[in-house]
C-alpha positions in Angstrom: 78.7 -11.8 -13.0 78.2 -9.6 -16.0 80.8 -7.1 -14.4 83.2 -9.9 -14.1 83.0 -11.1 -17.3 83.2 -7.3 -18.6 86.5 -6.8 -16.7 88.1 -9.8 -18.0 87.1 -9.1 -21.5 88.6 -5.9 -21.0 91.9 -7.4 -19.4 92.3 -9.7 -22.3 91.8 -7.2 -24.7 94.0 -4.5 -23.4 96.7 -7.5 -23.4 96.3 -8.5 -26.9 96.3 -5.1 -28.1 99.5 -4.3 -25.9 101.2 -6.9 -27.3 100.2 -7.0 -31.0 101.6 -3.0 -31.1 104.6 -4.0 -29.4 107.7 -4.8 -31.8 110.5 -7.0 -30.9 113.9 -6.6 -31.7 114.6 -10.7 -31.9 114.7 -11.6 -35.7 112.9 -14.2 -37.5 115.7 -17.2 -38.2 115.8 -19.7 -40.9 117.0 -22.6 -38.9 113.2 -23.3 -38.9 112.7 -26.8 -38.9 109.1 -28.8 -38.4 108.4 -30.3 -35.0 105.8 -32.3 -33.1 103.7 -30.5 -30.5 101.2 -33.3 -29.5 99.9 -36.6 -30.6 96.9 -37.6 -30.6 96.5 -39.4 -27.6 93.8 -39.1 -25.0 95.4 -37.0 -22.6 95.8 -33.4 -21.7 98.4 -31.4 -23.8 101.8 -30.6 -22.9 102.2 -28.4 -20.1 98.4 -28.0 -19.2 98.2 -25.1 -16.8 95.5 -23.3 -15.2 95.0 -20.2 -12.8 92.1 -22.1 -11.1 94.5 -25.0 -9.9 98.1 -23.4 -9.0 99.3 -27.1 -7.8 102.6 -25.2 -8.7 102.2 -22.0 -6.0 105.6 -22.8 -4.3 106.9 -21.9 -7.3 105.4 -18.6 -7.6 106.5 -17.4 -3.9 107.7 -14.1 -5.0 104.8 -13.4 -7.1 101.4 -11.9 -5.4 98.8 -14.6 -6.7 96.2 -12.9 -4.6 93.3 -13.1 -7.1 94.5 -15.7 -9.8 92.6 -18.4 -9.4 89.5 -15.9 -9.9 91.0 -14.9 -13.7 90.3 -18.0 -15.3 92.3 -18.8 -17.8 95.0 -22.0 -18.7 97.5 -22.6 -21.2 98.6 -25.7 -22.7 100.8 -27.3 -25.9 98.9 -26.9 -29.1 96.1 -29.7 -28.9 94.9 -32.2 -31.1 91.6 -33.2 -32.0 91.6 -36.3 -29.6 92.7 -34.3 -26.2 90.3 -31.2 -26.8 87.7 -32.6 -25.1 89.7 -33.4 -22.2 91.0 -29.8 -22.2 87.5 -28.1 -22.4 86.5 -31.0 -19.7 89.7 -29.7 -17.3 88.9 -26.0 -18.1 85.5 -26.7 -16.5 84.1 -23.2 -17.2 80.3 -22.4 -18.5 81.3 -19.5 -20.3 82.6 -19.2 -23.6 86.3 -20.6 -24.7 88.3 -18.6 -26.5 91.6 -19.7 -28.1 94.1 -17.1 -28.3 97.5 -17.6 -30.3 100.5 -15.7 -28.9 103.1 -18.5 -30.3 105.8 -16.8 -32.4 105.4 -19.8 -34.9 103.7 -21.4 -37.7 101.4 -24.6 -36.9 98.7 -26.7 -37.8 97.6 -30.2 -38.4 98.9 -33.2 -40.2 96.4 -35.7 -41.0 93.9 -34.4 -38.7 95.2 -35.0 -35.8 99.1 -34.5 -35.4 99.9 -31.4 -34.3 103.1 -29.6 -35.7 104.7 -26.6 -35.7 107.2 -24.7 -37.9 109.0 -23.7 -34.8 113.3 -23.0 -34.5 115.2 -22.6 -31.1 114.2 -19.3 -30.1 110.5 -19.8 -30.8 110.8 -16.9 -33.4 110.3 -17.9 -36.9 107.7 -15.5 -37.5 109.1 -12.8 -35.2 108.7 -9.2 -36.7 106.1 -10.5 -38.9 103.3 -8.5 -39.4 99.7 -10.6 -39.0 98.9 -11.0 -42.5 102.4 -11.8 -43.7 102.4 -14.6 -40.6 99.2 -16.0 -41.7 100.8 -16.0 -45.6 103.7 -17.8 -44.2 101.5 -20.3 -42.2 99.5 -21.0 -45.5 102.8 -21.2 -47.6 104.5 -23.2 -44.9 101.4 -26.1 -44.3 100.9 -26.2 -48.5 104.9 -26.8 -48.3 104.0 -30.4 -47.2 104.0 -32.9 -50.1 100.5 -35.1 -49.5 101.3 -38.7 -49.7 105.1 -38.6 -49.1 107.2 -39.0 -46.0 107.9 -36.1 -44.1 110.9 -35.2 -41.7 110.1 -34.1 -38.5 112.5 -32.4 -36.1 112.6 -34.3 -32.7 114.2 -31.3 -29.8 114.0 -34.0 -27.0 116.4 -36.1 -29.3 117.5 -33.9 -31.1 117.0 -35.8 -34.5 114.6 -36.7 -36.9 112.1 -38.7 -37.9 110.4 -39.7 -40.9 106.6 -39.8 -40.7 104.0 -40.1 -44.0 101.6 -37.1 -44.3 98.4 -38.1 -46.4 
């Protein structure tokens, strides 16, 4: 089991480090606007995934699968503090969770429990960033948000917005 857990470590490491040294030519765009990823409702994030359940396997017919469900690991939305539970509850793993970030965008919370991002259409607001200027613009972006005033929020599914009160 140690082995395992050894090689998987590895895996995700090796990934990470892959593509953090790897620079994309896509530029950063301004047309950044602020958008709702989840509310915080009791259910599982938006598009909840997971290589132990491939309910999706038709799908992936050109793709050797041989060996996924054994990796482990699911993506989802960014979660609130109301639907973690049911994610760590879906992941149903004893080991340790870890929460890795490869979004090209700002986000955080609003209120505690309304998750947002500073996202644009090509999911590349902080593309060519380097860490700590994306982790600046995340902190300058969230402290952008006026406490106890209404705030816009981009709708993509509608395609317009909508005015909710941060406190």
């Amino acid at each position: 089991m140690k082995k395992n857990l050894k090689i998987i470590f590895t895996f995700l490491l090796t990934i990470i480090i892959l593509l953090t040294s790897v620079s994309f030519p896509i530029e950063a765009s301004s047309d950044v606007n602020i958008i709702q990823d989840s509310a915080n409702t009791n259910s599982l994030p938006g598009h909840f995934r997971k290589t132990t359940n491939i309910s999706n396997s038709s799908a992936l017919t050109s793709l050797n699968i041989e060996g996924l469900e054994k990796l482990n690991i699911s993506g989802s939305g960014q979660f609130t503090p109301t639907n973690l539970p049911l994610l760590i509850e879906n992941i149903n793993t004893n080991l340790p969770i870890v929460d890795i970030d490869l979004r090209q965008e700002s986000h955080g919370l609003i209120n505690d429990d309304m998750a947002i991002s500073f996202a644009n259409a090509n999911n590349s607001a902080n593309a060519g960033l380097t860490l700590d200027e994306v982790i600046g613009k995340e902190n300058s972006d969230l402290s952008s948000i006026n406490l106890n005033k209404p705030l816009t929020l981009y709708n993509n599914k509608k395609n317009n917005y909508t005015q909710f009160s941060s406190k």
